[in-house]
N, C-alpha and C positions, 0 to 999 in steps of 0.2 A: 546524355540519354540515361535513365533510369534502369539499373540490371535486373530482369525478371529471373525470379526462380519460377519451378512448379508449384502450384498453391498448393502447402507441407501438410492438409489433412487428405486431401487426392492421394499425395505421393503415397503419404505411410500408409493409406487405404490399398495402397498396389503391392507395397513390399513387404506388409504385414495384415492381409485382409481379414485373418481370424486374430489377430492377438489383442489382449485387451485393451483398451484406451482407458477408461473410468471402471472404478469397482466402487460397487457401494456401501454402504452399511448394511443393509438388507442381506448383501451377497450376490446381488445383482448383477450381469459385468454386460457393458457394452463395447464390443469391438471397435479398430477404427473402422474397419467396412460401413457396420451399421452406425457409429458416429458421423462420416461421410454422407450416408443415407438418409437420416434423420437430419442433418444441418441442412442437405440441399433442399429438401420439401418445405422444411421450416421457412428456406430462403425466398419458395415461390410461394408460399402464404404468407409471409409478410411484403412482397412485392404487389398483392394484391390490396393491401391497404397504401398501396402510396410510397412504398420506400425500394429508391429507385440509387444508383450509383451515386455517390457523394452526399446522400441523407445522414444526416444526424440522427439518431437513433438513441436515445436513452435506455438504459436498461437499470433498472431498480429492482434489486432480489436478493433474499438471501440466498445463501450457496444450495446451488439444486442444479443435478443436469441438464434441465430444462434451459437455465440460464449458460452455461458453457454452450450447449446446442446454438441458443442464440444469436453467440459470439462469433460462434463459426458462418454461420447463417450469412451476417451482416457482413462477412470478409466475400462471400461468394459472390454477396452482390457491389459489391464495391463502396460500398459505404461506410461508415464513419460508426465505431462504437462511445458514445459518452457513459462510462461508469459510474455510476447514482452512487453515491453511500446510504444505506439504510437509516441508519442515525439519525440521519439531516432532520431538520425538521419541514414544512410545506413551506417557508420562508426562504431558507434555504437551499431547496431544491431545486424553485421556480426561478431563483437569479443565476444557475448556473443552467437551468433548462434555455433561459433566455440567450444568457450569454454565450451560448455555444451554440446558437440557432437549430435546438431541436426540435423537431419535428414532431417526434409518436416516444414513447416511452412504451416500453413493454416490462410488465411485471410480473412476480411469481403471485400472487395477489393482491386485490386493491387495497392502496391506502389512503396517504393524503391527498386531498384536492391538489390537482395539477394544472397546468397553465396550457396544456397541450393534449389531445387527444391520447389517449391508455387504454392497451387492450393485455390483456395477463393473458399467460403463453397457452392454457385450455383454449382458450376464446380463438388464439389464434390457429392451432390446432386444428380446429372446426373449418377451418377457412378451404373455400375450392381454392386448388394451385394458378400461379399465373405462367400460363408458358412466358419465359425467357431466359434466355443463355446466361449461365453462370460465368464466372470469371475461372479459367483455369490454371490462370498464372496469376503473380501477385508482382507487384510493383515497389521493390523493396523503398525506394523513396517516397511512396504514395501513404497517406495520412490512413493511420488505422483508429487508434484510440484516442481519446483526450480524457483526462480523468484530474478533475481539481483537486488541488492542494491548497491550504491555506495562508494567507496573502499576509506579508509585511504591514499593508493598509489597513488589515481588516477583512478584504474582498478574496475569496478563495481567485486564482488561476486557476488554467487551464492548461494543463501539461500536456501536450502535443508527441505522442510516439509513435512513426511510423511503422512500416512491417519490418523496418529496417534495424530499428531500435531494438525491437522483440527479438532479431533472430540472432545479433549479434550479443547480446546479454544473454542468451541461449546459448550461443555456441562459447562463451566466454567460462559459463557458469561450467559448462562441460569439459572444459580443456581444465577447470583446474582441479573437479572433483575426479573426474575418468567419469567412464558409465560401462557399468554392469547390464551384463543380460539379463540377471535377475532384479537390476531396480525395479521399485517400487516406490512413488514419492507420494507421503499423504499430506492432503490438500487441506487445511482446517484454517487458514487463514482467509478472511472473506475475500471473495473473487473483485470483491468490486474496491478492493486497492491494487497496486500493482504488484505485487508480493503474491497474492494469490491468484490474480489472475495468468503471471508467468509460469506459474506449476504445470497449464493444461497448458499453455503455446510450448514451453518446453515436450513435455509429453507426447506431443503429434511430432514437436521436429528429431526425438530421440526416438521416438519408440515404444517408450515405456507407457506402465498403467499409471495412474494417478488412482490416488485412496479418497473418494470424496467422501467428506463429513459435511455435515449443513452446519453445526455449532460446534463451538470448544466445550470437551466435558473430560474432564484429566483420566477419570476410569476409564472413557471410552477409547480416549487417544492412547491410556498405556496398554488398554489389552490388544487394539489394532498392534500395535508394535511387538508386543511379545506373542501374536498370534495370528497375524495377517500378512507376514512376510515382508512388513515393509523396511524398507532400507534406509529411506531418508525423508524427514519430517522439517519443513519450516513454521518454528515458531516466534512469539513474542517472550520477554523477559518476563512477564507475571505468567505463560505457560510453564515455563521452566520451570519456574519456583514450584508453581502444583503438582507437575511432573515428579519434581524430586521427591517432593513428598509423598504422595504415590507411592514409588518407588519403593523403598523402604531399606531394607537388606537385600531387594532384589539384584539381578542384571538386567539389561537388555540382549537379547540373543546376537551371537558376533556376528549374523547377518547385517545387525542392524549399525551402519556404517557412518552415520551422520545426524543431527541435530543441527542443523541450522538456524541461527540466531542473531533474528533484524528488531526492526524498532525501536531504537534507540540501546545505548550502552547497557551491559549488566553489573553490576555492583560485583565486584571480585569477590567478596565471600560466597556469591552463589556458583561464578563460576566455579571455587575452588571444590566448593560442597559437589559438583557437578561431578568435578574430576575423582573424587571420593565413589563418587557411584561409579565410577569407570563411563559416563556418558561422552559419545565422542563432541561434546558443542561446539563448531564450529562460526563465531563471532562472524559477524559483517558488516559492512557500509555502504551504506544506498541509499537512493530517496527517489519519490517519482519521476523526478526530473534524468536518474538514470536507469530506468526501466525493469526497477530491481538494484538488486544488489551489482556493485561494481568495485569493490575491495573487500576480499573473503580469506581468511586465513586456509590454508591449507590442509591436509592430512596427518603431512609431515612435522607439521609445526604448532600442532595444536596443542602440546603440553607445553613447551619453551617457551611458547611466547603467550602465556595466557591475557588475556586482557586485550592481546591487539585484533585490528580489525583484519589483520593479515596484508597482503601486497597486491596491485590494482591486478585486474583480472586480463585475459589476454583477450584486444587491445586495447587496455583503456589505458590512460596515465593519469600521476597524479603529480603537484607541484605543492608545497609552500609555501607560502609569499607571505611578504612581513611580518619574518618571523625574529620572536623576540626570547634569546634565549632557547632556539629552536620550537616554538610553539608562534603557529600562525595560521592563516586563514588557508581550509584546504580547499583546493581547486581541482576540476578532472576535465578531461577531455577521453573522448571516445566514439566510437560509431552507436554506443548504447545509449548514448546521453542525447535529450531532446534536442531539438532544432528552437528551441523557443514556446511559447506562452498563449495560446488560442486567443484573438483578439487584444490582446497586450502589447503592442511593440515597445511601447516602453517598460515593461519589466524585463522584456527578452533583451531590448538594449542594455542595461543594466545591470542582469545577470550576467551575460555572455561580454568577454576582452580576449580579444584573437582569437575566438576558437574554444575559449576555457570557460568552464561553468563556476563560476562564484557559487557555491556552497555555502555561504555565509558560517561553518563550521571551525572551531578551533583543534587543532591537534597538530602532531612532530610525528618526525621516521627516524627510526632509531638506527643505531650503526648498520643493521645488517637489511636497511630497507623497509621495515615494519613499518606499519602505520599504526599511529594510538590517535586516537578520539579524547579529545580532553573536555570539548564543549558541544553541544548538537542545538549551535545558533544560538544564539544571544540569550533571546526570548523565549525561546520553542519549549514547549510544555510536552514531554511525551507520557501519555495517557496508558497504559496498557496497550501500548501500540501504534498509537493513536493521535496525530498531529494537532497541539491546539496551541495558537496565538494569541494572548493574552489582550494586543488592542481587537482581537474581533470582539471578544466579549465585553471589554472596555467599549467599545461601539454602543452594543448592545444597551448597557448600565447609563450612559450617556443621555440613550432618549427619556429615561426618567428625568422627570423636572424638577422631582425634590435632591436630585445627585448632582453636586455641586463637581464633580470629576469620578475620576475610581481610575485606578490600577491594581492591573490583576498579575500576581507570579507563582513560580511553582512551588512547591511544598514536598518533601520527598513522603513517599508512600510505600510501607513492605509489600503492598497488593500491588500496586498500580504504576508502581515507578514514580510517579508524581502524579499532584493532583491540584488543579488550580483554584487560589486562592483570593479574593479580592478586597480590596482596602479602599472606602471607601467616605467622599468626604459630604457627608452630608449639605442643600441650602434649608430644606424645611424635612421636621419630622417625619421621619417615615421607617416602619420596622423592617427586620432582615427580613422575615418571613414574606412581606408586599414584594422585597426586591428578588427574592427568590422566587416567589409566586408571576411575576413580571419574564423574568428572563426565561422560564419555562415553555414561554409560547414564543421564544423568538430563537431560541439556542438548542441544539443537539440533547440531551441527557448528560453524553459526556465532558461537554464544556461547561456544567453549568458548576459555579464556585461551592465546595465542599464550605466550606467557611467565610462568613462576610463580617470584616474588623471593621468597625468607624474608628475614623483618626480624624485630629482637628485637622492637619494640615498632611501635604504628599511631599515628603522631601524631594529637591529639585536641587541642580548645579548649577554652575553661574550661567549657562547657558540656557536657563530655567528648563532641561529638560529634566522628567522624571528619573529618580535614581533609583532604580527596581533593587540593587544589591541592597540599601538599607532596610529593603521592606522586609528583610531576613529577618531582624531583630525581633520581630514581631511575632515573628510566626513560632509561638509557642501551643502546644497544648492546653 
């Protein structure tokens, strides 16, 4: 049988009815009372369009309270949140609208054509209420989010995290940082990955306020810090890099207790530039499949052990396996980590061996239990953040009929961490500009290749598979 807590934006609305949940840039602050108050009405005008206990529900926004409200909304009713990425394009959006059998999509504004009935949060706003009983308990095994991540194939998954995932990554993330009465955690990571959507479920189940920004803008996020009391910031490595620079000969005031730092690895000379500023950065490792961060260096050990991702959080574990020379594939088990893959059984068989999440990641634990990150998958291109698979875009490049193949790999970037590159083998004339003008309508912005090389031929092994490391050579200036 499934263990019910209190549904934790009720709770904290009982034991903290004035204190603030969200503050905004404006200076705004909404309580959890009136957070509470505002998700449940929202939950009975959006029950009046159709979204009933176990609806799928898309939500497509940039970061706005409106969209948190949302979130909470869809928990009251028992239904399912799907996390839109912005980005996506209408192609993109409608095969994971599909494949997650959503229903309504609610957004902060219209955009592209969708495959499903869209009502933007005014609209819904407007709506008469529907009488019916809210959920007042949650079902920690009971299916909350699904939020894709991009596929091996080409084809993004669907990352499946219960309430259970949420709360236990919450309470893991809090055993290892402590929590202050005066935290304050600002939120500038879009909500609709799992990085930023953890900020506001952590916040209802701690207590504290969340700092909401709608965008990253480095003057706005340094003066928050040096003048909004906040405490603890998750960012990406090309935030930090602006940050620092920002920064200058400055501090951050000794309130300011943390910097958090996901998205793929940082390049040690920024860390170290970091420590120069006296920044406390805080490194980690996670991915959606663990509902956040699930190996985060410490307080303690944030100067010693610079570069590592720190030790698995409490309870999650982590193993090595074939390791060669102590560097091998890293594996986690946890109550944080998904149950598997939204309509996929066979990628969840796959990933998952007893109980253990295949990470597809390379890294070693050093004598004293450290974890280091030596490789973040094979393939994986991280973007400013930002997960991109080099066969989706090869997919993409493919349906061209004058492209005799293409392979896409990364390129290191001082802005962006990397930034994907494609090599491509021509059967008939056709210029970069056509193939860049092509993928535009089928691919994100961010996925689409900074630079397109023609080569006669795609180096292959005897196994005639592609050998992405040779396409190094290439990639010159």
């Amino acid at each position: 049988m499934s263990e019910t807590i209190p549904h934790w934006l009720t709770k904290q609305a009982e034991l903290s009815p004035g204190k603030t949940a969200i503050e905004c840039e404006d200076g705004s602050l909404i309580s959890f009372r009136e957070l509470k108050n505002r998700s449940q009405h929202f939950a009975r005008k959006i029950a009046s369009v159709g979204v009933t206990a176990d609806s799928r529900v898309g939500i497509l926004s940039a970061n706005h309270v409106d969209m948190v409200i949302a979130i909470h909304a869809i928990s009251y009713l028992g239904a399912v949140a799907v996390m839109l990425n912005m980005r996506l394009t209408a192609r993109e959006l409608n095969y994971q609208i599909q494949d997650a059998g959503v229903e309504t999509v609610l957004v902060k504004e219209q955009g592209p054509t969708l495959d499903v009935p869209v009502y933007s949060f005014s609209e819904i706003k407007k709506l008469d209420e529907t009488e019916i009983t809210l959920r007042n308990e949650l079902k920690l095994d009971d299916l909350f989010t699904i939020i894709y991540t991009s596929g091996t194939t080409g084809f993004p998954k669907g990352v499946m995290h219960t309430y259970g995932n949420h709360w236990w990554s919450a309470v893991g993330s809090m055993l290892n940082f402590g929590l202050n009465s005066e935290d304050k955690w600002l939120a500038v990571l879009p909500i609709f990955h799992v990085g930023g959507l953890s900020i506001f479920l952590r916040s209802v189940i701690y207590g504290i306020p969340a700092y909401l920004m709608e965008t990253f803008d480095e003057r706005k996020v340094h003066e928050a810090i040096m003048t909004k009391h906040v405490t603890i910031a998750s960012v990406v490595t090309v935030m930090l890099k602006r940050l620092v620079n920002v920064l200058e000969d400055a501090s951050y005031p000794a309130s300011f207790r943390s910097m958090l730092l996901g998205g793929g690895s940082a390049p040690k000379s920024l860390l170290e530039k970091a420590k120069e500023h006296r920044i406390p950065v805080f490194q980690s490792y996670g991915m959606t499949e663990t509902s956040s961060q699930i190996v985060t260096l410490s307080p303690d050990n944030a100067l010693d052990k610079l570069g590592s991702s720190g030790k698995p959080l409490f309870p999650a574990r982590l193993k090595i396996v074939a390791a060669d020379n102590g560097v091998g594939e890293i594996f986690v088990k946890g109550p944080m980590v998904t149950n598997g893959y939204y309509n996929n059984s066979d990628a969840t068989q796959n990933s998952f061996h007893d109980g253990w999440l295949s990470t597809g990641d390379l890294g070693y634990v050093d004598e004293d239990g450290f974890l280091f990150v030596v490789d973040r998958r094979k393939d994986l291109i991280i973007s400013g953040g930002e997960n991109i698979y080099p066969s989706e875009i090869e997919s993409v490049l493919a349906m061209l009929e004058s492209i005799q193949e293409a392979a896409v790999v990364g390129k290191e970037s001082e802005e962006w961490g990397q930034v994907p590159i494609a090599f491509v083998v021509k059967k008939d004339e056709i210029t970069k500009e056509k193939i860049l003008e092509y993928a535009q309508q089928h691919l994100a912005k961010y996925k689409l290749p900074r630079k397109i090389i023609f080569v006669d031929q795609l180096p292959r092994n005897a196994s005639n598979k592609i050998v992405r490391g040779k396409l190094s050579e290439f990639l010159v200036d």
